[in-house]
C-alpha positions in Angstrom: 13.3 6.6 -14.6 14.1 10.2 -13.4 10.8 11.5 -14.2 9.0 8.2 -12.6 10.9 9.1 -9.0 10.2 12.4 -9.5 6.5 12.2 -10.1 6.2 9.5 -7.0 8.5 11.8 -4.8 5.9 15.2 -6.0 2.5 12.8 -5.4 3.9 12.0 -1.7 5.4 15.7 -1.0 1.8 17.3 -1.9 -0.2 14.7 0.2 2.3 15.5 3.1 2.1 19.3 2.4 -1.8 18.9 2.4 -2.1 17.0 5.8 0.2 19.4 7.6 -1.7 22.5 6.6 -4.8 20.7 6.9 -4.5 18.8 10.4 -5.5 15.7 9.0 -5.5 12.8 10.9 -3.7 10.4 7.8 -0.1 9.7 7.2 0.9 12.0 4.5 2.5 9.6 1.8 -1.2 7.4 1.9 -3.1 10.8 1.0 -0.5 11.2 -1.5 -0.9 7.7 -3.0 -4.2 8.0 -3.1 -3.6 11.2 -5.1 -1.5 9.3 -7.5 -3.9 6.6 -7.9 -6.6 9.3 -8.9 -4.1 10.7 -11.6 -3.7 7.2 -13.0 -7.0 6.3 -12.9 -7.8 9.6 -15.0 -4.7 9.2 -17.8 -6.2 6.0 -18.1 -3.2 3.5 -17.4 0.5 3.9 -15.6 3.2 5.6 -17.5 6.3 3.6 -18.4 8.5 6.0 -16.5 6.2 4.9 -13.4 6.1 1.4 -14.0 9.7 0.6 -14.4 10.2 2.7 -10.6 7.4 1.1 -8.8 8.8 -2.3 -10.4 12.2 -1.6 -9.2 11.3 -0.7 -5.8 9.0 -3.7 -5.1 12.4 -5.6 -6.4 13.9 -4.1 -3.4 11.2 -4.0 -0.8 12.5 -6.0 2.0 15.1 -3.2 2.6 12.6 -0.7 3.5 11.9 -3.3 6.5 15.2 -2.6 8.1 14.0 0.3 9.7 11.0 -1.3 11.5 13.2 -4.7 12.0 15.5 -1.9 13.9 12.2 -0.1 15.5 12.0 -3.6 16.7 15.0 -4.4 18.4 15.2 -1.1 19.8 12.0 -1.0 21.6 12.1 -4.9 22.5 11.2 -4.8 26.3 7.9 -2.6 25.2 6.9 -5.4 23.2 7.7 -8.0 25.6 5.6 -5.8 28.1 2.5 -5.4 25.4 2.5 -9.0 23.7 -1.1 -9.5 24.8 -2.1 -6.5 23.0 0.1 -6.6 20.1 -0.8 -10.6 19.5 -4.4 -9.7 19.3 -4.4 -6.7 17.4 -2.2 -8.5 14.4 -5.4 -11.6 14.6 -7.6 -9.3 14.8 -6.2 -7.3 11.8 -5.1 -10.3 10.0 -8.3 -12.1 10.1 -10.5 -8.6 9.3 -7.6 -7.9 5.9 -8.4 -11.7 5.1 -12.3 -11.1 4.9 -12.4 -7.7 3.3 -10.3 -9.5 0.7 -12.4 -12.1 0.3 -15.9 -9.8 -0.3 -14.6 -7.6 -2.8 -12.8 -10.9 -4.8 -15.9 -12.5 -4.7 -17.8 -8.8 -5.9 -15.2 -8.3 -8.9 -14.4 -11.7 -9.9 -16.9 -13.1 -12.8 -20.3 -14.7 -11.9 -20.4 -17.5 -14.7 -17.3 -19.9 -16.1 -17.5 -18.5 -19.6 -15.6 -15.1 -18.4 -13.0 -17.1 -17.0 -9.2 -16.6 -18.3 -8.4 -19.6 -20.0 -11.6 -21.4 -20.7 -12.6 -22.7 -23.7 -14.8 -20.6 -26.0 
């Protein structure tokens, strides 16, 4: 489990290393994501060590929304003063996540009944 943490904990440090001395304009943990995804796509699969940390930290994702719920609270009458803004930018979002979604489900997803999981052969 060590070596899973470690290897997520080196993919994020490098992508933050690279957009600091780079000036990019992306968060540093998504270029190092994206970094990781590449190496898993080239291994060919996700290692066990990998799998069993990403597993365990979706079990425990609601705890990494503390700090926003807090970012929240904190910054309460800026939110109040922005709803307008804030409202429509989460539809907007929403809706535009919802129909991305949609196009590539409907580009990857089998054309005829046959491929289906589950039907008969």
């Amino acid at each position: 489990m060590l070596k899973g943490f470690t290897i997520l904990l080196v993919c994020q440090l490098i992508g933050e290393a690279t957009v600091r001395g780079l000036g990019l304009p992306v968060p540093g943990p998504v270029l190092g994501m994206a970094l990781l995804f590449c190496g898993l796509l080239l291994r060919g699969g996700i290692p066990q060590d990998i799998e069993l940390v990403g597993g365990t930290l979706l079990k425990h994702l609601s705890l990494l929304f503390v700090p926003a719920g807090v970012g929240v609270m904190l910054y309460l009458p800026l939110f109040a003063a922005e709803w307008e803004a804030i409202a429509a930018s989460l539809v907007v979002s929403t809706t535009l996540t919802i129909a991305v979604t949609a196009v590539i489900m409907k580009l990857l997803l089998p054309r005829d009944g046959a491929e289906k999981p589950g039907a008969a052969e």
